[in-house]
C-alpha positions as a Markdown table, in Angstrom:
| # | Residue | x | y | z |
|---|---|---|---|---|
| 1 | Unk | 13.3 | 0.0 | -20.8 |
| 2 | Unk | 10.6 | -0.2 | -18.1 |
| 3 | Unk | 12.9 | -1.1 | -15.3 |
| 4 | Unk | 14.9 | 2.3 | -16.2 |
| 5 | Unk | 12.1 | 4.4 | -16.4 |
| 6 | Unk | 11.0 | 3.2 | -13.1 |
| 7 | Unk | 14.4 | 3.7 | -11.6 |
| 8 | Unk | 14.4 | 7.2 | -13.1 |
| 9 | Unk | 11.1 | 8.1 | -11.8 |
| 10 | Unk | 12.8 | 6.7 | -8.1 |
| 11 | Unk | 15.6 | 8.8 | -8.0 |
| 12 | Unk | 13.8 | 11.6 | -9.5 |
| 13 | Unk | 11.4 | 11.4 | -6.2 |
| 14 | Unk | 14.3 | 10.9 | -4.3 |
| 15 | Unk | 16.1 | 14.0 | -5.4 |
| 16 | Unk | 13.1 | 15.9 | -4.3 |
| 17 | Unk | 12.9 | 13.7 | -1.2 |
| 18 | Unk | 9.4 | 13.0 | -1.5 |
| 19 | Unk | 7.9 | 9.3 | -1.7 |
| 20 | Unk | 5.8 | 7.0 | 0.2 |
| 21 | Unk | 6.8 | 4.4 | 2.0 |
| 22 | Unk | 5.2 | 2.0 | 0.2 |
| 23 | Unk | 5.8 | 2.8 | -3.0 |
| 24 | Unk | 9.5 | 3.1 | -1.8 |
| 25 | Unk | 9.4 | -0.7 | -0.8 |
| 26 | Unk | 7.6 | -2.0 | -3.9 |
| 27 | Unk | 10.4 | -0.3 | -6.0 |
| 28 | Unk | 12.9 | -1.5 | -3.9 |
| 29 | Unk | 11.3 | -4.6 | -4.3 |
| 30 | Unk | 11.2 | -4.9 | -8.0 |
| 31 | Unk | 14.4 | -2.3 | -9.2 |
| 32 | Unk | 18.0 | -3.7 | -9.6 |
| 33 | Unk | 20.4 | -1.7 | -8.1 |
| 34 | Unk | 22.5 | -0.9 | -11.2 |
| 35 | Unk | 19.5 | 0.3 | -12.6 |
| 36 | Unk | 19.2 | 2.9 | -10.0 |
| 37 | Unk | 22.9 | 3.7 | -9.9 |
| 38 | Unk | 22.6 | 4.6 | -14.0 |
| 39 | Unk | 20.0 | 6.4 | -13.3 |
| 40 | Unk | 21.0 | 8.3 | -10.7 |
| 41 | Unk | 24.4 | 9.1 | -12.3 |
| 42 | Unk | 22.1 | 10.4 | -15.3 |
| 43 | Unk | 19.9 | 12.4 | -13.4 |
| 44 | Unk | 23.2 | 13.9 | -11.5 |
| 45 | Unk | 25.0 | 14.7 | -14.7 |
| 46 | Unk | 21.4 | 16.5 | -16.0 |
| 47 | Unk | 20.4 | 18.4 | -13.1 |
| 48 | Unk | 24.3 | 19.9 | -13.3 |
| 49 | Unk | 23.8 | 20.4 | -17.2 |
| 50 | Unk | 21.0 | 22.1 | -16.6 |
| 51 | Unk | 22.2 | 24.2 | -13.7 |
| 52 | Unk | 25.5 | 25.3 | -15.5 |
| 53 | Unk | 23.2 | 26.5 | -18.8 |
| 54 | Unk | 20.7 | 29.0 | -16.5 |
| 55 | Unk | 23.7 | 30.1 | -15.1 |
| 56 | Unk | 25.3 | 30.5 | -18.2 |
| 57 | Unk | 22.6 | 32.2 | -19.7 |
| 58 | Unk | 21.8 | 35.1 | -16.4 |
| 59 | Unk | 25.9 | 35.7 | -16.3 |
């Protein structure tokens, strides 16, 4: 559970685009990459979810 929540934090900065360098290399370091492909496909799907009910809820 603490590797995912790591990965999610990752691709959560990554999203944004904002992330040292070393904190980049140290997760790099210490995630496995299907942990960061889940999470990334999670965060995708939720940032879309999200998107489609503001929109939703303006139109």
């Amino acid at each position: 559970m603490k590797a995912f929540l790591l990965a999610a934090k990752t691709v959560i900065f990554a999203f944004f685009g904002v992330r040292r360098k070393n904190a980049a290399a140290t997760d790099w370091n210490t995630l496995k990459p299907h942990h960061v492909i889940i999470a990334g496909i999670f965060m995708a799907a939720l940032f879309i979810a999200i998107i489609l009910t503001v929109v939703d809820l303006i139109v």
